[in-house]
C-alpha positions in Angstrom: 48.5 31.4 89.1 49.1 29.9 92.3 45.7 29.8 94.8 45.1 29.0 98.5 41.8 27.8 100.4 40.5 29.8 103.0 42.2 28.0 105.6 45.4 27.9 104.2 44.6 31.7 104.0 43.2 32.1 107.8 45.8 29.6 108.7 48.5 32.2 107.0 47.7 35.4 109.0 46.0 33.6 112.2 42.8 34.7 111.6 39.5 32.6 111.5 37.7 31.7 108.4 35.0 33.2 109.8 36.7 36.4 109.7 37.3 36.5 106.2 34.1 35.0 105.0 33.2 38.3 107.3 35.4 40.6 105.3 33.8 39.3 102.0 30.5 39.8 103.2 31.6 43.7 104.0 33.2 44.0 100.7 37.0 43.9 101.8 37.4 41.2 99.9 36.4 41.9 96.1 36.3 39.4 93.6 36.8 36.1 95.1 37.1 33.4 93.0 36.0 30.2 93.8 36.3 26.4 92.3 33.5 24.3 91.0 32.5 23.2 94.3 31.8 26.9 95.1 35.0 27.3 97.7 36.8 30.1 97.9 40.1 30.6 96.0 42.9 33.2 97.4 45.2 34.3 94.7 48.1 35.9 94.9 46.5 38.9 94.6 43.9 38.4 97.3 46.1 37.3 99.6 48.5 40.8 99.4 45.2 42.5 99.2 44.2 40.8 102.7 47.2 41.5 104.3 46.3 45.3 103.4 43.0 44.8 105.3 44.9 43.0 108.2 47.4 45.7 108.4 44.4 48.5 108.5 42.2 46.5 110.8 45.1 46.2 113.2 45.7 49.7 113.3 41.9 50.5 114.4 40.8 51.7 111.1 37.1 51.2 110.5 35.4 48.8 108.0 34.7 51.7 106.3 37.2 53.5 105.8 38.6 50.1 104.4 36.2 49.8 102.3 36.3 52.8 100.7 40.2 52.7 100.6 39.3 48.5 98.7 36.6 50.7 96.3 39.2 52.6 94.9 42.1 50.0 94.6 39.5 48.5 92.6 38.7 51.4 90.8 42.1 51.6 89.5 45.2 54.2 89.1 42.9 56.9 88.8 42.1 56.9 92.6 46.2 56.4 93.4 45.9 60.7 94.5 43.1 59.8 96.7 44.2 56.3 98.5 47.6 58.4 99.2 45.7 60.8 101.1 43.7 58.5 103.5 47.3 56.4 104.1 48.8 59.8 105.1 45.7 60.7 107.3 45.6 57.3 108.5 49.2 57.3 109.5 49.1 60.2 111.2 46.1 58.8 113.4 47.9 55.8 113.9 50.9 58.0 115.2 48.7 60.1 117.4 46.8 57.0 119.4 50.6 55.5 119.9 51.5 59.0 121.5 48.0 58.7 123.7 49.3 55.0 124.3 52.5 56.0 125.3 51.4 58.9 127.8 49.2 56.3 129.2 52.2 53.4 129.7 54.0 56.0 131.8 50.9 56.2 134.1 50.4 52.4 134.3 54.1 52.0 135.2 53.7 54.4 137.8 51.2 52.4 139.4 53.1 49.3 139.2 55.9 51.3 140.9 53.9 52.2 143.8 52.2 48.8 144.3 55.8 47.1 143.8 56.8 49.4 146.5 53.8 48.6 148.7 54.0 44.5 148.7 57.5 44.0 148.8 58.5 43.7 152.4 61.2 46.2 153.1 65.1 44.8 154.1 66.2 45.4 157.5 
């Protein structure tokens, strides 16, 4: 099995080390191994698992909810029912806050619109 430091980790989805010594300390990070001199190892596995914590982070879900969705991957195919459940209700969260973020766009361009309007010295 191929494993990566915790740099070469941060390095891969430009994050800090910081941050993922973070996410172990929270529990997103489960069963890291680590080498003789006590240093974290990424496998394969750990590394597609962060990039499920990445992706979740970035879409504004909490630690918890995290968490609990890294408890039951860890807990196995008997959670699978469950885990489908928060990614559908996550989704649709995700889909509501880009409609609330769209809305608001429209009024931010209208404001550019008007201040555009305001600075630009009219052609004679």
């Amino acid at each position: 099995m191929k494993y990566c430091s915790i740099s070469e980790a941060a390095a891969k989805f430009n994050i800090t080390e910081s941050t993922l010594r973070y996410y172990e300390k929270k529990g997103l990070l489960p069963l890291i191994e680590r080498d003789e001199a006590g240093r974290r190892l990424f496998s394969e596995d750990q590394i597609s698992l962060l990039e499920t914590v990445i992706c979740l982070k970035n879409t504004h879900m909490p630690i918890s909810g995290i968490k609990q969705y890294i408890d039951w991957v860890v807990e196995g195919d008997n959670t699978i029912e469950l885990r489908l459940e928060m990614m559908r209700n996550h989704k649709q969260t995700v889909l509501d806050e880009i409609s609330l973020m769209t809305e608001s766009l429209k009024g931010i361009d209208l404001k550019i619109t008007r201040y555009t309007k305001r600075t630009v010295p009219e052609k004679v």
